[in-house]
C-alpha positions as CSV (number, residue, x, y, z in Angstrom):
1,X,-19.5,18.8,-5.6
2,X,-19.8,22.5,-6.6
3,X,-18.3,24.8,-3.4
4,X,-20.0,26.8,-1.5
5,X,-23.5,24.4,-1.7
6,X,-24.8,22.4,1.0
7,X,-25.0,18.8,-0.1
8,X,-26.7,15.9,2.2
9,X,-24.6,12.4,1.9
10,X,-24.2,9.2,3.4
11,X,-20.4,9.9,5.6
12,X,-18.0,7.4,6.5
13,X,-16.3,9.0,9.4
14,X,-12.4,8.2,10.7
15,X,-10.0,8.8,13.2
16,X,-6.6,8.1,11.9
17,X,-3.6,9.0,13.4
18,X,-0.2,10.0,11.5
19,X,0.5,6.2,11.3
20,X,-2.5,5.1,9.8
21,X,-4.3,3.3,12.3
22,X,-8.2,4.0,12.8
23,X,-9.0,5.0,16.2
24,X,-12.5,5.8,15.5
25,X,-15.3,5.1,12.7
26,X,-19.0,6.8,12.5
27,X,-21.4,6.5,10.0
28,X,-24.5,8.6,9.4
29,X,-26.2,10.8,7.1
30,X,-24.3,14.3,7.1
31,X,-24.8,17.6,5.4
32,X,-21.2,18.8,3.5
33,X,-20.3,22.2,2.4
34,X,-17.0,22.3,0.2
35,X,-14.4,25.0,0.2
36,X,-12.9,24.3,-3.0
37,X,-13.2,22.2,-6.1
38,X,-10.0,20.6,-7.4
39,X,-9.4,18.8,-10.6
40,X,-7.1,15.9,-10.1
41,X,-3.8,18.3,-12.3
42,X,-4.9,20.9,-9.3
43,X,-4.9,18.7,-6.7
44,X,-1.7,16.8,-8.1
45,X,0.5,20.5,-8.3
46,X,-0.6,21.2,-4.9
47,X,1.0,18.1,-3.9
48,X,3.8,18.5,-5.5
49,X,4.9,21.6,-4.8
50,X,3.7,22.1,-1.4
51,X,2.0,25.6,-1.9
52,X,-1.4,26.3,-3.1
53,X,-5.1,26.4,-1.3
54,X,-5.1,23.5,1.0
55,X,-1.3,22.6,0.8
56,X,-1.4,21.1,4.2
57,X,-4.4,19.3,4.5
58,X,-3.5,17.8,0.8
59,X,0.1,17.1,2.4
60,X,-1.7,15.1,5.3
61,X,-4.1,12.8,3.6
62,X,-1.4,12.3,1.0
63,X,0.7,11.1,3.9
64,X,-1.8,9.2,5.0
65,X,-2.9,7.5,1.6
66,X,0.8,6.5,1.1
67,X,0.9,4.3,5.1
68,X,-2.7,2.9,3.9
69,X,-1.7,1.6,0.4
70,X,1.6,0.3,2.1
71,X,-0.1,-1.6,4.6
72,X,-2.6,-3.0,1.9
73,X,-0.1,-4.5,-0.6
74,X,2.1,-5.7,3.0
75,X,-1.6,-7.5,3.5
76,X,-1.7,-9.1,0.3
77,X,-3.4,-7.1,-2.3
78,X,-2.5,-7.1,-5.8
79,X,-1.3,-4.5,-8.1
80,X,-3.0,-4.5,-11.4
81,X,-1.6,-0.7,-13.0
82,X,-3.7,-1.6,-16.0
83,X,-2.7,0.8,-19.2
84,X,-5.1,3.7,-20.1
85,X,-5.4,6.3,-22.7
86,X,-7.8,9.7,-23.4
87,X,-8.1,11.7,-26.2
88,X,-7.1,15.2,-26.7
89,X,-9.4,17.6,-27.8
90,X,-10.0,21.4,-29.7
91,X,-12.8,23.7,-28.7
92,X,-14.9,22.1,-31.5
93,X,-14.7,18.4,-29.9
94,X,-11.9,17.3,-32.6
95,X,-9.1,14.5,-32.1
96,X,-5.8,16.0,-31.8
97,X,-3.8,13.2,-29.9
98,X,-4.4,10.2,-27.8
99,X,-1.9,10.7,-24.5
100,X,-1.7,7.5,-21.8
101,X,-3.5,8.7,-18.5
102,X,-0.7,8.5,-16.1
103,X,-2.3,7.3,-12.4
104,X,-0.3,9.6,-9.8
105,X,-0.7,10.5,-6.3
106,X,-3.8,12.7,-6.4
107,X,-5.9,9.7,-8.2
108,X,-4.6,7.3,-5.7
109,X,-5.4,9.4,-2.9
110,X,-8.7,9.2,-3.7
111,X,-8.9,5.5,-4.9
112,X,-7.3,4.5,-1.4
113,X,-9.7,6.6,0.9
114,X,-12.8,5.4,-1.2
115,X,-11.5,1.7,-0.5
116,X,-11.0,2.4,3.2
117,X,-14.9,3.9,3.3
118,X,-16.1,0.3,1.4
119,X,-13.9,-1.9,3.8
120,X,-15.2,0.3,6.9
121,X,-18.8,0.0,6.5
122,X,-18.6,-4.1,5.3
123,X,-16.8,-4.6,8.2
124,X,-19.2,-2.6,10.3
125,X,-22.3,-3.9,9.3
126,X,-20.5,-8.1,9.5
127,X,-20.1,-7.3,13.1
128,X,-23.8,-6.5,13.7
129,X,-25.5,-9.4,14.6
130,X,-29.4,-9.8,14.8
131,X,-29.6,-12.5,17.0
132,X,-27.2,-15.2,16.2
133,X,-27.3,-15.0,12.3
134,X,-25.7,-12.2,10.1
135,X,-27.9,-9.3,8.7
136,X,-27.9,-9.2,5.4
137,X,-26.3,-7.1,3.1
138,X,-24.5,-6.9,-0.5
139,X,-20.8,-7.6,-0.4
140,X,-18.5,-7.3,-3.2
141,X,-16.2,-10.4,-3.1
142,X,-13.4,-11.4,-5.0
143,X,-12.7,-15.0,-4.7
144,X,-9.0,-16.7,-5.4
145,X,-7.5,-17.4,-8.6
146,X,-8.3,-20.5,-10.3
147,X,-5.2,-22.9,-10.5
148,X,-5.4,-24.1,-14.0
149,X,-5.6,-20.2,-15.4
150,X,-2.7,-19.4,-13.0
151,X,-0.3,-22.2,-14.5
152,X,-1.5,-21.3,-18.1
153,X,-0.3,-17.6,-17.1
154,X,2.6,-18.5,-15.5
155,X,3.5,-20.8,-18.5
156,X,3.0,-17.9,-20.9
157,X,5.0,-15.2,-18.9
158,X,7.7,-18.0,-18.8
159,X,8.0,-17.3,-22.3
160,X,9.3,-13.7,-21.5
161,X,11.9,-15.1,-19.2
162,X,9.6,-14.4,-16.2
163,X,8.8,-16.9,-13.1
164,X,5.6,-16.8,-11.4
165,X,4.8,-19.0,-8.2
166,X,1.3,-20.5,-8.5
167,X,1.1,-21.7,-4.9
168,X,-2.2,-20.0,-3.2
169,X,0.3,-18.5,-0.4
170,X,2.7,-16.9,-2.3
171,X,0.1,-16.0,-5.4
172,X,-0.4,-12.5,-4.7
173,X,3.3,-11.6,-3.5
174,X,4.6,-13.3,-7.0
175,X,2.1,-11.3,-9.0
176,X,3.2,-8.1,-7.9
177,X,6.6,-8.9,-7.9
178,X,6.3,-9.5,-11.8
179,X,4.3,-6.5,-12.5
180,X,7.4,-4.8,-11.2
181,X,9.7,-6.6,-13.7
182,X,7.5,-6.1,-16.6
183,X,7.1,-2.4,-15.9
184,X,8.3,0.1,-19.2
185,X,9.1,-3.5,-21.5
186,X,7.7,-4.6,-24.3
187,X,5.4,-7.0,-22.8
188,X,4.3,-5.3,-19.8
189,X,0.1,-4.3,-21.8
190,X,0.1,-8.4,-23.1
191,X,1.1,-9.7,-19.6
192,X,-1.0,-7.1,-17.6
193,X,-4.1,-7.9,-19.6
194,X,-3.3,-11.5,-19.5
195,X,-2.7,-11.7,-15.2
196,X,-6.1,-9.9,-15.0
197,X,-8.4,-12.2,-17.3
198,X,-6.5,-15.3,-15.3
199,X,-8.2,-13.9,-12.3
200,X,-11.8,-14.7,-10.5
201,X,-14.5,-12.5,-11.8
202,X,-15.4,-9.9,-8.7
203,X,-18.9,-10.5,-8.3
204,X,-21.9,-9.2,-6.0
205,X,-23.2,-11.3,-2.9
206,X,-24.9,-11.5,0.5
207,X,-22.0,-14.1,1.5
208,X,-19.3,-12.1,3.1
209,X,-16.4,-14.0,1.1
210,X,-13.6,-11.3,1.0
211,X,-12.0,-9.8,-2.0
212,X,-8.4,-11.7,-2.7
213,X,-7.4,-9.1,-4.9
214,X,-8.1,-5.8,-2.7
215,X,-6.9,-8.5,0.7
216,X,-9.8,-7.4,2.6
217,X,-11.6,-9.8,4.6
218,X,-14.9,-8.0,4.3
219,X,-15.5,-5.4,1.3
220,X,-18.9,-3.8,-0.6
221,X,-19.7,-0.6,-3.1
222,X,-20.6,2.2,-0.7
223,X,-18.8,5.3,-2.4
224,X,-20.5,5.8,-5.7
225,X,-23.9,5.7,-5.3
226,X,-25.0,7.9,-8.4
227,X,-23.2,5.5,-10.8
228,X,-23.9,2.5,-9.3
229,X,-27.3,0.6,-8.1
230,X,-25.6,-1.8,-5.7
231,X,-24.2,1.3,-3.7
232,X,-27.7,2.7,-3.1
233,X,-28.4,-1.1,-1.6
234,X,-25.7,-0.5,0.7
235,X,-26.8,2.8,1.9
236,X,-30.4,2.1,2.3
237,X,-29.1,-1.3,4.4
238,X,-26.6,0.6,6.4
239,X,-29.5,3.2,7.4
240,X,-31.9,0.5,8.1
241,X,-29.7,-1.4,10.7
242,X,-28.3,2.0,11.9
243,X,-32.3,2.6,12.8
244,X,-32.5,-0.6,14.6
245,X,-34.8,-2.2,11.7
246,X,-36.8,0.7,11.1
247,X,-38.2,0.7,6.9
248,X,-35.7,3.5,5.8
């Protein structure tokens, strides 16, 4: 998103007031014009420091991000902080160092709003009815763990000195709760990796399932359509049941 260039997009539009709750929702194709391009280490600073361009719009959807992820994980979602690395480079495109990519506010900010957009419009388009039947549409869905891979996990972490409940109520709750007491030991990357492959595969479908891990009864892809086909699904759907039926 260069600044100071028109841009046409597909909007998710929300009211939210300082506690987090929506008051409003709109959707609709929209023409954007940015004022500024951060970087997420521009963004971050800002936000940390509470001076630069934009300090107190930053300060507000920070705010805001922090009640929506809260409310999220209060919900049920789980928090996999999977372990990733970049590489360091000269002017000539040489290795110098690999350095861990360290997740902070800026990237979740951004992660959390993306989320609320994907939850908004799967929820939007669920409560459309055409007649008495659902209109279609692609859902991402995330179905519940599957016992026997749970126990295997929670056998292995036992080996750490580490208890995981396996009962589908409590699953979630107990997950996070050990990715807390692994964090910064030893076996936090074996146990991480491990919790994630004992998990359902996410997958794409016109059944509006939910998504166990996010704790959203209704989710899709709307955010990223340039990277990803299913997102251009989405929008073309959205538009066509925003036009009544109309071929978009």
């Amino acid at each position: 998103l260069r600044p100071n260039e028109d841009k046409l997009t597909f909007a998710a539009v929300f009211e939210v007031d300082s506690k987090g709750k929506i008051h409003s929702e709109w959707y609709g194709r929209t023409v954007i014009h940015s004022n500024h391009r951060f970087s997420y280490e521009q963004a971050q600073e800002v936000i940390e420091t509470g001076t630069g361009m934009f300090a107190a719009e930053l300060k507000i959807l920070n705010d805001l991000h922090h009640l929506l992820r809260k409310e999220r994980f209060k919900k049920g979602a789980v928090n996999f902080e999977t372990s990733e690395v970049k590489f360091k480079l000269d002017e000539k495109g040489k290795p110098l160092a690999v350095v861990p990519k360290v997740r902070k506010d800026a990237h979740k900010l951004i992660e959390e709003f993306m989320l609320l957009a994907n939850r908004g419009v799967a929820t939007f388009i669920y409560k459309m009815k055409k007649g008495e039947e659902k209109n279609t549409f692609v859902y991402r869905t995330h179905d519940l763990p599957d016992p026997e891979k749970v126990q295997d996990f929670a056998t292995f972490a036992r080996q750490f000195g580490h208890k995981l409940e396996v009962e589908d109520k409590s699953i979630s709750r107990s997950l996070n709760r050990l990715m807390d007491e692994i964090e910064g030991k030893p076996e936090q990357n074996v146990l991480q990796s491990l919790a994630v492959r004992a998990m359902a595969k996410a997958k794409y479908t016109t059944e509006a399932k939910g998504h166990f891990g996010l704790a959203f009864e209704h989710y899709t892809h709307f955010t990223s359509p340039i990277r990803r086909y299913p997102d251009m699904m989405a929008h073309r759907l959205l538009q066509h049941y925003l036009d009544q039926g109309k071929p978009v």
